[in-house]
N, C-alpha and C positions, 0 to 999 in steps of 0.2 A: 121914395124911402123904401130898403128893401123890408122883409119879412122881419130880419134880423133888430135892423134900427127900428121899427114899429115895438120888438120886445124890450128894448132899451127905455125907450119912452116910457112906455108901459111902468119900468121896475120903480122908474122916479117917482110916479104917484104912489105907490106902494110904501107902506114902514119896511125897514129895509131887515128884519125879522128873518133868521136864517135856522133852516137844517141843516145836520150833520148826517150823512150816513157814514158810518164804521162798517166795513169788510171783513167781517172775521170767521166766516164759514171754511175758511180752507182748511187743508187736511196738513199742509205744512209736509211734505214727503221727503222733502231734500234735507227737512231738518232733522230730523230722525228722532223722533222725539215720543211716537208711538202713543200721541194724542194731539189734539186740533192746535196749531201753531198757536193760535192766540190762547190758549188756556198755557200756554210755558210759562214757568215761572223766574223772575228775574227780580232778584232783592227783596223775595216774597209776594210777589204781587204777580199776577198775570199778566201776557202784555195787554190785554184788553184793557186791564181795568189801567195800568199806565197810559194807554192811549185816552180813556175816558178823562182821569182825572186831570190831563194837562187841557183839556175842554172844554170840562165844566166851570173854568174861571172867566169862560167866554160870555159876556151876557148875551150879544146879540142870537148867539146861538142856543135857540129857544129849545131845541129838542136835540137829540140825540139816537140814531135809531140803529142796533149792533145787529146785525145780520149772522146769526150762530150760525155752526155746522147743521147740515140738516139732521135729523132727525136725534139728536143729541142733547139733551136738555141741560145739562153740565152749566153750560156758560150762561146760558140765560138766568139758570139760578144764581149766579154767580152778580147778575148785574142788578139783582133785587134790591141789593144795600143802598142802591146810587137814587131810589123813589121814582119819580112820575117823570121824571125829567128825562133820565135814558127807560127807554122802550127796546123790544127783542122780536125779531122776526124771522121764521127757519130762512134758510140759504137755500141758492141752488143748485144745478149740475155744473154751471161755468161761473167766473167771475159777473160776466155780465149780468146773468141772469137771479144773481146774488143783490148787484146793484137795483136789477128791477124790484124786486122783493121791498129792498126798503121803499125804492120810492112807490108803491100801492099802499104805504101808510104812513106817508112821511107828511105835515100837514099844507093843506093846501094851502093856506095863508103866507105858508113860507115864499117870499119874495127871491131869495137866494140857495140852493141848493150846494153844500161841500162834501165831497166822497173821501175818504182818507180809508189807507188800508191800516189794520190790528197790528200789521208786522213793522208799522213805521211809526212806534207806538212812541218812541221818543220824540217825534216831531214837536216843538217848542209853542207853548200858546203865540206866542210875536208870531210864527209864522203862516197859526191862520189867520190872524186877525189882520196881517199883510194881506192874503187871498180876498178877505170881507172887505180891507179898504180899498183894492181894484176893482171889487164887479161895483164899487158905489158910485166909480164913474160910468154915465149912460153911455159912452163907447165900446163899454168892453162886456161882454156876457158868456167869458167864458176865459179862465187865467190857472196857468199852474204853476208850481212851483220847479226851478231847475236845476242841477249844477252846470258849471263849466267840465267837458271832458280833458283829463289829464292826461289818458293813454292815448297811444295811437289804434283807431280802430280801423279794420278793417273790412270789407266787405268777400266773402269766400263765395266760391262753388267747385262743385268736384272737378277732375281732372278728367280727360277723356278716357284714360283706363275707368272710372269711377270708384277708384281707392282710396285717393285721397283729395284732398284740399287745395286749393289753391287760392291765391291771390285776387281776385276779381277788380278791385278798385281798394283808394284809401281817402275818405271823405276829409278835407280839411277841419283839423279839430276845433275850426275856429267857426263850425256852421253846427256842431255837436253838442248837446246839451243831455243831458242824464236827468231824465223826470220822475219827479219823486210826488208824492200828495200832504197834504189834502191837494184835492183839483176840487175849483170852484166855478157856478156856473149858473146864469139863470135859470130859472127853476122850470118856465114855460120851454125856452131852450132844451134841456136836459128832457125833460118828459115825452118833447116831440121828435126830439132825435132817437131815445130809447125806443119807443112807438114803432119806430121805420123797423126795431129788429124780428118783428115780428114775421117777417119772411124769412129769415136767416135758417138755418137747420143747430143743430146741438154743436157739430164739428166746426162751423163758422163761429157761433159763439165761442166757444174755447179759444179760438186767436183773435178773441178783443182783449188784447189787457191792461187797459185804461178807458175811459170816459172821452179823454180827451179826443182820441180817435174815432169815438164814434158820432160826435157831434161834430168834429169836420167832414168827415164824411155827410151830413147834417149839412152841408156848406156854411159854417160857422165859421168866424176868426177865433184865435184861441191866443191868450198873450200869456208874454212869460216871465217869468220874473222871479229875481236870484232863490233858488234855497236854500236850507241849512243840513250843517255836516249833522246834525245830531237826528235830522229824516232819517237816517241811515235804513235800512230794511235788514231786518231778521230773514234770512234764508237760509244759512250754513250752521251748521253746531258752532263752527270759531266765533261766528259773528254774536252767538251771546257774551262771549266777553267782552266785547267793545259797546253792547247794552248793557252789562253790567256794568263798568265805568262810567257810562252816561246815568245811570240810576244815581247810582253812589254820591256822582258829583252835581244832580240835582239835588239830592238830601242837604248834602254839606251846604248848598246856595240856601235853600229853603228851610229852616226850622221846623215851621211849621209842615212840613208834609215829610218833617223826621220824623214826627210823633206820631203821622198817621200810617205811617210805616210799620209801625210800632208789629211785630209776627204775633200773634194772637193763635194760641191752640185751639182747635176744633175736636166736642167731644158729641159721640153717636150713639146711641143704646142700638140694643136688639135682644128679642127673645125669637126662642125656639122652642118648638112642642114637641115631642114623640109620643106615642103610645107604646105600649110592650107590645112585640109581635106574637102573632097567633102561633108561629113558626115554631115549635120548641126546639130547633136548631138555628134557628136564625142566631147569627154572634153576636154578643155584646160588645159593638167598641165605644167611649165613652170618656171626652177629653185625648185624646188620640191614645188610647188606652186598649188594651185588650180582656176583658173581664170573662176567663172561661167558663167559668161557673154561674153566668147569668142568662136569661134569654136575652135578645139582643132589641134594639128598637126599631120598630118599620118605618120605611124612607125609603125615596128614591135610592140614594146614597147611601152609605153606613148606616145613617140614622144617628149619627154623634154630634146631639144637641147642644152638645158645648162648643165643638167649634164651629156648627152652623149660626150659635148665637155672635158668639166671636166674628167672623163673617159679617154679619150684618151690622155690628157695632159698626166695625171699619165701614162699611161703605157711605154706611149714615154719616159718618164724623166728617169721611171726604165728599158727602153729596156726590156718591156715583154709582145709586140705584138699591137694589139689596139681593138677597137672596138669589130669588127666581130671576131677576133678570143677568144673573149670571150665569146663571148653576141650576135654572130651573129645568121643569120634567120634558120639557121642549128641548133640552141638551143631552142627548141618548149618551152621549161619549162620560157623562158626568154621572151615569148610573153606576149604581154599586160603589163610586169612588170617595176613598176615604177621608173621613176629616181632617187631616192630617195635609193632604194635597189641596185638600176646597183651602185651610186656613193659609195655605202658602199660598198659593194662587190669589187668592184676596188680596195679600197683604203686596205681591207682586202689582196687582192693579191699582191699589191705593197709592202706593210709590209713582206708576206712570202718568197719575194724574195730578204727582208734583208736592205729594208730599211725605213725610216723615212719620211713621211710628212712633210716638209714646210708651207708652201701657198699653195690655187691655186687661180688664176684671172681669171674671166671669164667676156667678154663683149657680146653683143647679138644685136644684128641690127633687130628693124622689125617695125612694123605701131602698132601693136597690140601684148601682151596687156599691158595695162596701167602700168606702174612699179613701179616708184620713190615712191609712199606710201608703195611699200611692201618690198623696199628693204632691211631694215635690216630683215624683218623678214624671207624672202629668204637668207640672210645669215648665218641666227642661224640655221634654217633647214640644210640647206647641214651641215654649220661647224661640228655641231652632229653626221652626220651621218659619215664623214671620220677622225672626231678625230680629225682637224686641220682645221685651218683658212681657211674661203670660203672667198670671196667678190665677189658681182655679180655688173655689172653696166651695162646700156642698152643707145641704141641712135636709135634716127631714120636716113635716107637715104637722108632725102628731097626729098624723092615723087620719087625719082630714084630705078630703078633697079623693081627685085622682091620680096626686101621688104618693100622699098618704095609705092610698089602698094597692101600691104598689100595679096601677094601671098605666102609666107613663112618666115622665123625666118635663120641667120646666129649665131650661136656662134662661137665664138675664146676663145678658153682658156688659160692658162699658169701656170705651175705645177710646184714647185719647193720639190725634194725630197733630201735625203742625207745617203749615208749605216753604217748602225750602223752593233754592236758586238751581236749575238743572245747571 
């Protein structure tokens, strides 16, 4: 009995209890999308959480574990809603090494191990629970899903000028198969094959881009068996539309996850403090305002508490950090610059990570300066500058506190965003 057939054996005494790892640390560069492939949004939803919730109607697959981009907390907040059941682990420098990620907390108990990637977020439940019904026979420990090739493929290498291309071979498309995920696998398999990469370097990892290959290499069998057109992979901007049609036409099949479709607005607060500057020339700008006749507020930036407040509504509403980790004093290029650019630049970021403007409401407390003549004109300002409705309103203290005593300005704002389909 080889190595192989001892783990086969093995999985039958075992409850047949399986993980999921999800792949969604990449950066998505081909898709042009200017945030992590899998946070795009498609009929309001990301594809992550599309990937997840065609999953979660899997029983056998006891866990779930999404691999975010590295250092990016976005998604993983994102996967909070789903409870105990999906779990989040940063990513790494290459696919593979994303893969390992999950599996150092994927659980041991799990009998079967399935890798699926964020961007084939449409993959159909039928077709893991196809992948779960092959590793249940003790013959196979290792199965992926595939199409038949339509095109004629060829294999190229340069020309002896080395300009161009040439011909090299033309594989029979009748020995061609186009692999698509989840790819499923025992779980001991999978861990001991990953194991061996531990000699590899960073640039050999980069050219794993599947599982399947590195558990042959493993000397593993790997079977295969038919996929589905709606795997399809996100990698091209065109290719969201033909995710969008498969959204759309899983709603109309399913009722029930029309309603959970259901685009829900997302609303953020934020305050901001200044102090009056010691500066008696320091300028007062103030709602993207220019107030000549006041001292101005000390800040890295303008000091224009109102659209710092504004700023940080938005990022709060789209959960993508606040202030300083935008615009903080660790951003020299962001010094001196006006509120007016910080609230455009926000509302530019809040957009890339997929969604839409509302409102935003800002009130402001302080002694100084004068407002109610310039407040529509304070509103057309910002409104311009983020695309959508500002309204600013201001009040005094009654001689209380520290803006009562005309020592600094409080804003409170309030952001109302919503995620559209890129």
């Amino acid at each position: 009995m080889t190595r192989h057939d001892k783990l086969g054996a093995v999985k039958q005494s075992e409850a047949q209890n399986s993980s999921l790892i999800l792949v969604a640390a990449g950066m998505g560069t081909r898709l042009g999308a200017g945030i992590p492939k899998a946070m795009v949004q498609v009929a309001g939803k990301s594809l992550a959480e599309h990937a997840v919730d065609r999953i979660l109607g899997i029983g056998q697959i006891t866990e779930i574990i999404v691999v975010t981009p590295p250092k990016d907390e976005r998604l993983a907040a994102a996967m909070a809603q789903y409870g105990e059941r999906v779990r989040t682990v940063p990513g790494g420098a290459s696919r593979a090494a994303s893969v390992r990620a999950g599996l150092a907390v994927a659980s041991s108990e799990a009998a079967n191990i399935l890798v699926h990637d964020a961007a084939r977020a449409f993959a159909p439940a039928e077709l893991h629970e196809r992948v779960l019904h092959a590793l249940a026979d003790e013959q196979c420990n290792a199965v992926i899903p595939a199409l038949d090739v339509t095109d004629t493929i060829c294999v190229v290498q340069p020309d002896a000028s080395g300009e161009h291309e040439i011909i090299k071979e033309t594989p029979a498309r009748s020995t061609l198969r186009a692999v698509q995920t989840p790819q499923g696998f025992d779980a001991a398999l999978l861990r001991a094959a990953h194991a061996r990469l531990d000699s590899c370097t960073e640039a050999e990892l980069e050219l794993v881009t599947d599982d399947a290959s590195i558990v042959r290499a493993f000397g593993a069998e790997v079977q295969v068996l038919p996929g589905s057109q709606q795997a399809l992979k996100v990698t091209y901007p065109e290719d969201l539309d033909a995710a969008g049609k498969l959204a759309a036409s899983h709603l109309a099949s399913n009722p029930s996850a029309k309603e959970e479709a259901m685009i829900l607005p997302r609303v953020g607060n934020g305050i901001d403090v200044h102090a009056v500057s010691d500066d008696p020339a320091r300028e007062m700008w103030l709602a993207g305002l220019h107030f000549p006749d006041d001292i101005g507020l000390s800040g890295h930036s303008d000091g224009d508490a109102v659209a710092h407040a504004a700023c940080d509504a938005l990022f709060s509403a789209a959960g993508i950090g606040d202030l300083g980790t935008h615009f903080g004093v660790d951003r020299p290029e962001f010094a001196g610059a006006s509120g007016v650019s910080l609230i455009a630049e926000a509302a530019r970021l809040v957009r890339e990570a997929g969604f839409e403007i509302g409102n935003v409401s800002v009130q402001f407390v302080g002694r100084r300066p004068r407002f109610a003549a310039r407040r529509e004109e304070a509103n057309a300002v910002l409104s311009a500058a983020i695309g959508a409705p500002v309204s600013v309103i201001a009040t005094t203290s009654d001689g209380l506190g520290y803006e009562g005593e005309g020592k600094g300005v409080t804003a409170y704002a309030t952001a109302l965003v919503y995620p559209v389909s890129h």
